[in-house]
Biopython code that builds the backbone (N, CA, C, O; Angstrom):
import numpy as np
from Bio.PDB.StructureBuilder import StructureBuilder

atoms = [
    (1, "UNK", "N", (-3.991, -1.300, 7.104)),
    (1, "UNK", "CA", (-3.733, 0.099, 7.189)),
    (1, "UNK", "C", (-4.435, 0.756, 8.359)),
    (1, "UNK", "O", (-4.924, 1.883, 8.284)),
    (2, "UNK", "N", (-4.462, -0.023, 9.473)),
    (2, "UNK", "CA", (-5.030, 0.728, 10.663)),
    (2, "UNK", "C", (-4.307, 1.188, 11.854)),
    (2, "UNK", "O", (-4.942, 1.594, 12.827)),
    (3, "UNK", "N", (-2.377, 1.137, 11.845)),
    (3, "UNK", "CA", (-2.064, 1.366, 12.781)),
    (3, "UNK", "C", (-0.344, 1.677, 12.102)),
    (3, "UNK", "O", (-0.319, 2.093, 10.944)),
    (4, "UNK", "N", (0.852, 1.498, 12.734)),
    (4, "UNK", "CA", (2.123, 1.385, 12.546)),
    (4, "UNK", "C", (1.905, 2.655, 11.269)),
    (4, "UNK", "O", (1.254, 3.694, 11.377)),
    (5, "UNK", "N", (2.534, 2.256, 10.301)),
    (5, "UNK", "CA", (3.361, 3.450, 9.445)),
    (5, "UNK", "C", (1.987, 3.364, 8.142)),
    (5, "UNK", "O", (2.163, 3.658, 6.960)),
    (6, "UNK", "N", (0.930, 2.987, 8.626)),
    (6, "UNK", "CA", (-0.174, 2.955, 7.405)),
    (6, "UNK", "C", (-1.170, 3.414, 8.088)),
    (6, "UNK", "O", (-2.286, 3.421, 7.570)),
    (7, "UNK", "N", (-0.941, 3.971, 9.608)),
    (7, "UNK", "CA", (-2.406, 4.449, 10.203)),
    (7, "UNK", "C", (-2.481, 5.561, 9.280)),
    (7, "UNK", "O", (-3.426, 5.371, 8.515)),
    (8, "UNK", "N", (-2.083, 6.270, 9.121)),
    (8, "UNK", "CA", (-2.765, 7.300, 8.171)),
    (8, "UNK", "C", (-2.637, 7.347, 6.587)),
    (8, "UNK", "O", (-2.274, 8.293, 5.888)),
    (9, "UNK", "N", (-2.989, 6.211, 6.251)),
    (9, "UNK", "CA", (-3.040, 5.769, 4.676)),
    (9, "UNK", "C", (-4.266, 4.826, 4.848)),
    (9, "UNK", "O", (-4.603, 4.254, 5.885)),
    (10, "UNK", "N", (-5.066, 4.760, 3.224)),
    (10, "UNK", "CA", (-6.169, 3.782, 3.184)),
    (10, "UNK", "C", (-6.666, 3.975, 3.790)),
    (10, "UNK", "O", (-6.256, 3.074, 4.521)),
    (11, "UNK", "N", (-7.744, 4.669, 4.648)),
    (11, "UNK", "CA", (-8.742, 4.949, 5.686)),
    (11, "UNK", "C", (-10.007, 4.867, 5.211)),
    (11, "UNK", "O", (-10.952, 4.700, 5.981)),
    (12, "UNK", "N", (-10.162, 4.977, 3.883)),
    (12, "UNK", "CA", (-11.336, 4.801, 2.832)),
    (12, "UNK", "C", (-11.134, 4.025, 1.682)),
    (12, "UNK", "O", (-10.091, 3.870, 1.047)),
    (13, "UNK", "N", (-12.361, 3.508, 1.465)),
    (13, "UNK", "CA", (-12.413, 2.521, 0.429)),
    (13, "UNK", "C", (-12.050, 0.828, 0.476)),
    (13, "UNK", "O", (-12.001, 0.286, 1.580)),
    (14, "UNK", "N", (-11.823, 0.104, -0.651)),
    (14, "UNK", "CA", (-12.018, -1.286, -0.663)),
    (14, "UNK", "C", (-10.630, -1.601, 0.378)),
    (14, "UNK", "O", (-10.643, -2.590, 1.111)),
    (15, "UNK", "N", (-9.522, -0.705, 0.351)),
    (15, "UNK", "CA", (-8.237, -1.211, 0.876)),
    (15, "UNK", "C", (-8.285, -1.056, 2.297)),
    (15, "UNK", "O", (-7.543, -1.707, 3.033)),
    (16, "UNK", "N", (-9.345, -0.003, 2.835)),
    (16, "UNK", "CA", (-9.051, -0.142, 4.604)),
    (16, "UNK", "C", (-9.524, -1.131, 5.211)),
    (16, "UNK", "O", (-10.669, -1.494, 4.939)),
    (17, "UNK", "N", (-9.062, -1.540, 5.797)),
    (17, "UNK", "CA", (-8.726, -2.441, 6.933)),
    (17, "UNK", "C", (-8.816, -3.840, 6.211)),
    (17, "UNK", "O", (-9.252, -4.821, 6.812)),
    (18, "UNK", "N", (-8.252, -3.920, 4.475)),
    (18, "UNK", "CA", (-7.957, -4.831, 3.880)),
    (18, "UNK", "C", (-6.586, -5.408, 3.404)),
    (18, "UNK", "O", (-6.306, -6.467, 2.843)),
    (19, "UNK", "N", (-5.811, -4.333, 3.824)),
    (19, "UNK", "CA", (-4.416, -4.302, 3.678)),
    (19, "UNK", "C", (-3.326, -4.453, 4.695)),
    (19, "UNK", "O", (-3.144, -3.510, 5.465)),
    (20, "UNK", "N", (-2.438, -5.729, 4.813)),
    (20, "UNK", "CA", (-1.593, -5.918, 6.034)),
    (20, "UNK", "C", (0.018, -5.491, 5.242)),
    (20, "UNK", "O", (0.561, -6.156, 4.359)),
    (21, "UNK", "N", (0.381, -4.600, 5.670)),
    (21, "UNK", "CA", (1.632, -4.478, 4.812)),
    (21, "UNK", "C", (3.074, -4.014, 6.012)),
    (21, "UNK", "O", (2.923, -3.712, 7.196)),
    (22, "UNK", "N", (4.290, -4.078, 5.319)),
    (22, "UNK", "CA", (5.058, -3.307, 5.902)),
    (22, "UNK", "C", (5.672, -2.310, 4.820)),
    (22, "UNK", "O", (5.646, -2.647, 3.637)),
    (23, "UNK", "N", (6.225, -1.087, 5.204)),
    (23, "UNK", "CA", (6.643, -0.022, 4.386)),
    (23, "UNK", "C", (8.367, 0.056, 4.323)),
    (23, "UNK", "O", (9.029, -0.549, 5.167)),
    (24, "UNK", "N", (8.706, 0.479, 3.756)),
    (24, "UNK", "CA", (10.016, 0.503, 3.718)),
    (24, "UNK", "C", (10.776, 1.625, 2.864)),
    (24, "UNK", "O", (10.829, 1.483, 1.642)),
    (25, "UNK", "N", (11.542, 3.069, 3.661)),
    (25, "UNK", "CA", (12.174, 4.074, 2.504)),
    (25, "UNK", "C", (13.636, 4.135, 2.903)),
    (25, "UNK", "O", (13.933, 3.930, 4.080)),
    (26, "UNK", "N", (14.599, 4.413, 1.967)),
    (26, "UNK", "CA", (15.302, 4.751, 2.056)),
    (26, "UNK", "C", (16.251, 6.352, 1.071)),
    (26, "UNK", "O", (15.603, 6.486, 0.032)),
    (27, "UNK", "N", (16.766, 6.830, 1.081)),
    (27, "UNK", "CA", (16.738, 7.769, 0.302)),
    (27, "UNK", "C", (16.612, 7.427, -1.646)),
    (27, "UNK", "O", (17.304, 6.732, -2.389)),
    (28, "UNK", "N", (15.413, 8.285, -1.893)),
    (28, "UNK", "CA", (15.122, 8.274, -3.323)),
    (28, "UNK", "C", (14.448, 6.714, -3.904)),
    (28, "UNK", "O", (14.335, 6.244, -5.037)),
    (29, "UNK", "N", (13.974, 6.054, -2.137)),
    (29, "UNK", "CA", (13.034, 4.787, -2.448)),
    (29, "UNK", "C", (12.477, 4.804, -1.669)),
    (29, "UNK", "O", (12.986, 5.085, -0.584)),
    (30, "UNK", "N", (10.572, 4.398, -1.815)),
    (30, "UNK", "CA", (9.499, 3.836, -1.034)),
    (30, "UNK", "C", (8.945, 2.856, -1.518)),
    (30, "UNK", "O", (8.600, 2.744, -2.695)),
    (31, "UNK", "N", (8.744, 1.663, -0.225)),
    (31, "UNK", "CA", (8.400, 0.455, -0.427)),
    (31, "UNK", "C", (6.982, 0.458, -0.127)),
    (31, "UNK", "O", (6.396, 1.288, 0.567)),
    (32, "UNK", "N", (6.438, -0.644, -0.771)),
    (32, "UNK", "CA", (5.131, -1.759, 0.477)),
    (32, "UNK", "C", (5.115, -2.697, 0.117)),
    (32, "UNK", "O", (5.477, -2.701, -1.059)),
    (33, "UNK", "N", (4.797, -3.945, 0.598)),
    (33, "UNK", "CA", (5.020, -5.013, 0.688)),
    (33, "UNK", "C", (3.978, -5.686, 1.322)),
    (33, "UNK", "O", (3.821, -5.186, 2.436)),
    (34, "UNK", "N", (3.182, -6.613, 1.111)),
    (34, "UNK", "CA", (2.151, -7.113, 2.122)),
    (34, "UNK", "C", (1.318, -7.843, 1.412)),
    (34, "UNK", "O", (1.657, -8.386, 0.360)),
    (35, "UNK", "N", (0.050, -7.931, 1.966)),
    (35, "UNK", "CA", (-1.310, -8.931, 1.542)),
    (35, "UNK", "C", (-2.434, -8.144, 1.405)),
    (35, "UNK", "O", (-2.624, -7.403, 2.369)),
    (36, "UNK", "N", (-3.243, -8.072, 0.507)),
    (36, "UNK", "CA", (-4.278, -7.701, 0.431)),
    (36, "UNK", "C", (-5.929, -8.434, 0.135)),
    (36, "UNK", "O", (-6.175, -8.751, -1.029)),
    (37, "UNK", "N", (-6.507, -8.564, 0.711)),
    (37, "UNK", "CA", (-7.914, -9.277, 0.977)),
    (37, "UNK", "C", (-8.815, -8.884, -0.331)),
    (37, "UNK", "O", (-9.417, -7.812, -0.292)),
    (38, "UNK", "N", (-8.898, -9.512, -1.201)),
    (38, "UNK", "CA", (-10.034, -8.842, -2.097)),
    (38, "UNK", "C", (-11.044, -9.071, -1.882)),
    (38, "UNK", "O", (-11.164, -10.075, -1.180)),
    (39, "UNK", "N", (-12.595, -8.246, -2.363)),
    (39, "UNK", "CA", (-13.662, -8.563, -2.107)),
    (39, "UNK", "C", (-14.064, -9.136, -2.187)),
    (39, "UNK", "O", (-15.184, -9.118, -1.676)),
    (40, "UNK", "N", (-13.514, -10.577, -3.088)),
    (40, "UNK", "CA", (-14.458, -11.778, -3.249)),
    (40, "UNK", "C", (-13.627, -12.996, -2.506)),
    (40, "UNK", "O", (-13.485, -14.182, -2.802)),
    (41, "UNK", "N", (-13.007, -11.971, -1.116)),
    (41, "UNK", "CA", (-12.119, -13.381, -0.113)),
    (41, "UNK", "C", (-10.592, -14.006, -0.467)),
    (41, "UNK", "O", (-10.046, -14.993, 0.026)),
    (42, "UNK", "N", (-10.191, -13.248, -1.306)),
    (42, "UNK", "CA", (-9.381, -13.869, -1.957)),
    (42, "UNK", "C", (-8.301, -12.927, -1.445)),
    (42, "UNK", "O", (-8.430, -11.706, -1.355)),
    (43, "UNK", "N", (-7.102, -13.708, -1.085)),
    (43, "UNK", "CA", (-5.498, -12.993, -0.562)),
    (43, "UNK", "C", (-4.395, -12.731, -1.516)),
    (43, "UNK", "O", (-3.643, -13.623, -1.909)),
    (44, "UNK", "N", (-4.312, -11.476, -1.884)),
    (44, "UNK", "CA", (-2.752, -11.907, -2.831)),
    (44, "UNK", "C", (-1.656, -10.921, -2.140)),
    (44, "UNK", "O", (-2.037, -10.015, -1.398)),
    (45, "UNK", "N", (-0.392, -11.120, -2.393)),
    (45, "UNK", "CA", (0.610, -10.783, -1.903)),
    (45, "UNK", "C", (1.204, -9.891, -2.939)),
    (45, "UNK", "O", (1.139, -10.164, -4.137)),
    (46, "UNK", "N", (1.754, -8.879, -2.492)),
    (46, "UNK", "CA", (2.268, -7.876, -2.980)),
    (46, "UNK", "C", (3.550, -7.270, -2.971)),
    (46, "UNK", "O", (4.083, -7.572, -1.903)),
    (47, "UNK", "N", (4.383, -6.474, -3.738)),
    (47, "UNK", "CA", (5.604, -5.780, -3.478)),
    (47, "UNK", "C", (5.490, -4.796, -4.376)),
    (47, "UNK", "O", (5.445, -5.030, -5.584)),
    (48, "UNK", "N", (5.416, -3.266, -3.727)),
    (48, "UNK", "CA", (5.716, -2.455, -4.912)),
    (48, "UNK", "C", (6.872, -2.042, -4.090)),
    (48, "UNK", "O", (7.079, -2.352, -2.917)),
    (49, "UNK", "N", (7.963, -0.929, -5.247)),
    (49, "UNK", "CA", (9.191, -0.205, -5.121)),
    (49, "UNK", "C", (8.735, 0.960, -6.038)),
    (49, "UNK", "O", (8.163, 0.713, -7.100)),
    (50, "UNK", "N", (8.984, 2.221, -5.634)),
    (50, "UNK", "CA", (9.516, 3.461, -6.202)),
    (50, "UNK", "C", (10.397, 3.522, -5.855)),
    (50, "UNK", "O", (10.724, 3.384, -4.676)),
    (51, "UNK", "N", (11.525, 3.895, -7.354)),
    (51, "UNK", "CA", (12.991, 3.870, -7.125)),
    (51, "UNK", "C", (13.401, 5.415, -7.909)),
    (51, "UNK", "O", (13.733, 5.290, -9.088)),
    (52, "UNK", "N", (13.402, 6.475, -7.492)),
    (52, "UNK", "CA", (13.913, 7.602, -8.221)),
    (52, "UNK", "C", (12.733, 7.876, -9.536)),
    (52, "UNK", "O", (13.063, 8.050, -10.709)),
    (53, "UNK", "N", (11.559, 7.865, -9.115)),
    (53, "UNK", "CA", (10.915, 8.164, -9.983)),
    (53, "UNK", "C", (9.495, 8.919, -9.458)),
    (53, "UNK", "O", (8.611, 9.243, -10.251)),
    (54, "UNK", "N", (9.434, 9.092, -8.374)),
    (54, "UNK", "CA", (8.595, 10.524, -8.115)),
    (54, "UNK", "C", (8.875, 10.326, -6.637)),
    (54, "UNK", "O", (9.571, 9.421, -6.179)),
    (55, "UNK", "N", (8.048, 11.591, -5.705)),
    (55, "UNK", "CA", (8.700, 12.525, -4.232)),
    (55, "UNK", "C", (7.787, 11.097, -3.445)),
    (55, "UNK", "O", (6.917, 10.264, -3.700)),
    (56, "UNK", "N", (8.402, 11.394, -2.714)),
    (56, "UNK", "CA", (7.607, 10.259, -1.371)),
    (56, "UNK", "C", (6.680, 10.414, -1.603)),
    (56, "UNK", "O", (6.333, 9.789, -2.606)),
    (57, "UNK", "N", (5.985, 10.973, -1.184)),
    (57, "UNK", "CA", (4.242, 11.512, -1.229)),
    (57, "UNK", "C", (3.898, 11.200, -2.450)),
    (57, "UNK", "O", (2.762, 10.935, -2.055)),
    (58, "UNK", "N", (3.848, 11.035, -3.315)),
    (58, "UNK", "CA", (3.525, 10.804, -4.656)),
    (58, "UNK", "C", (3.627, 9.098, -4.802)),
    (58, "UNK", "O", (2.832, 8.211, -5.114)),
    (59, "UNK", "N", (4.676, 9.140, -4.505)),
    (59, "UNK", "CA", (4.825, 6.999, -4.791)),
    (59, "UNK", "C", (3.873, 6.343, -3.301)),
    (59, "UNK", "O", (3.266, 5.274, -3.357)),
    (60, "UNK", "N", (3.915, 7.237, -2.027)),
    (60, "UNK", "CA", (2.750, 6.411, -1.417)),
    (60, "UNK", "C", (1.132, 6.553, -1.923)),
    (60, "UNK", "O", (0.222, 5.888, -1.430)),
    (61, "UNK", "N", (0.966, 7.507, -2.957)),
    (61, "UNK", "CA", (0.061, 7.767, -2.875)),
    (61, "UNK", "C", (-0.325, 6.981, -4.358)),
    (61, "UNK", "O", (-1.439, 7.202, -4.834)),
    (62, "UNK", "N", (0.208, 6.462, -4.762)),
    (62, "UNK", "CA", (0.658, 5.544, -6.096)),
    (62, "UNK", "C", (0.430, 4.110, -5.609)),
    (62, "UNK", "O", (-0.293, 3.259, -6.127)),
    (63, "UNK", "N", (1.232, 4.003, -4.449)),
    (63, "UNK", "CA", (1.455, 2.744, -3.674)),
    (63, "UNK", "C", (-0.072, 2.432, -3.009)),
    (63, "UNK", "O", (-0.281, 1.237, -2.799)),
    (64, "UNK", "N", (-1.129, 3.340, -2.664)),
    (64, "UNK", "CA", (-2.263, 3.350, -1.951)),
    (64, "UNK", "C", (-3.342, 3.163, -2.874)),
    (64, "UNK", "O", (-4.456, 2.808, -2.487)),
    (65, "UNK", "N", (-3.095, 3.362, -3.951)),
    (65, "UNK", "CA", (-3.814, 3.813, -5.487)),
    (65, "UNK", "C", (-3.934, 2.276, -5.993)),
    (65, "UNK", "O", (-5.037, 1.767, -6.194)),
    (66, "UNK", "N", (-2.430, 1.411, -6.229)),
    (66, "UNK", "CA", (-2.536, 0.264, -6.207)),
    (66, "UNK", "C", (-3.388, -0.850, -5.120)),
    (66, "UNK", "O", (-4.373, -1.560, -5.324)),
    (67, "UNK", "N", (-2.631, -0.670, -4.037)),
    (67, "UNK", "CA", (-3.641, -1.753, -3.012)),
    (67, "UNK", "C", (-5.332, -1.708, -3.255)),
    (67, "UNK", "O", (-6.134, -2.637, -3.159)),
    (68, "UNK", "N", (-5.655, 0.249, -3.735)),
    (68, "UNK", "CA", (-7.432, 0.106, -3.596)),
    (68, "UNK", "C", (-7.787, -0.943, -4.362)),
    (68, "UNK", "O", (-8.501, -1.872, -3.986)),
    (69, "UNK", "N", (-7.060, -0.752, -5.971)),
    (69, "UNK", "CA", (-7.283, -1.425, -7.275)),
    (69, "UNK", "C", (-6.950, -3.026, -7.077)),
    (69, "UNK", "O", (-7.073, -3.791, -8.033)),
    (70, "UNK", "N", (-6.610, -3.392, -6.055)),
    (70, "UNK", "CA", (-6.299, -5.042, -5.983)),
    (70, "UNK", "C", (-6.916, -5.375, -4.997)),
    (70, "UNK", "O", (-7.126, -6.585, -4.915)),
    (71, "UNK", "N", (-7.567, -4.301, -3.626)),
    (71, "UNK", "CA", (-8.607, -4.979, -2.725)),
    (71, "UNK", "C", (-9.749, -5.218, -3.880)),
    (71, "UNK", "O", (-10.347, -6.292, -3.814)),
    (72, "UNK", "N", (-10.045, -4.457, -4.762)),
    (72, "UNK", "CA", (-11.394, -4.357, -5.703)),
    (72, "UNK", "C", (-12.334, -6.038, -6.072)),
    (72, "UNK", "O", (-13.349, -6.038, -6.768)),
]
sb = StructureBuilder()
sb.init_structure("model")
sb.init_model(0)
sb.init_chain("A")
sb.init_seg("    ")
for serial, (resi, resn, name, xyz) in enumerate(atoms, 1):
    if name == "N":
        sb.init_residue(resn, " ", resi, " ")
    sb.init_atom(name, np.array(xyz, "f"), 0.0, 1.0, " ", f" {name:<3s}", serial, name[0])
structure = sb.get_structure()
């Protein structure tokens, strides 16, 4: 989350600069998709989708909410 469509997401906490993802919306969907580094070294791979179930801003911020809780 330090550059492309996540420079300004994750800037704090366990997920910055622990999260390699790509994003993906299309109308009434936001994606992420990627890898996340946990604190004890460990890589897991990820996919979330919001599909018609809350405003952009809300599912990235859902979507950012998740990655902290899985860099942890």
């Amino acid at each position: 989350g330090i550059d492309g469509t996540l420079k300004d997401r994750m800037k704090v906490g366990k997920a910055y600069k622990n999260v390699t993802a790509k994003t993906g919306t299309i109308t009434g969907i936001s994606c992420l998709a990627g890898y996340v580094q946990t604190s004890d070294n460990h890589i897991l791979a990820f996919a979330i989708m919001n599909q018609n179930t809350l405003s952009a801003s809300k599912a990235r911020k859902l979507q950012d909410m998740i990655c902290e809780e899985l860099a942890k």
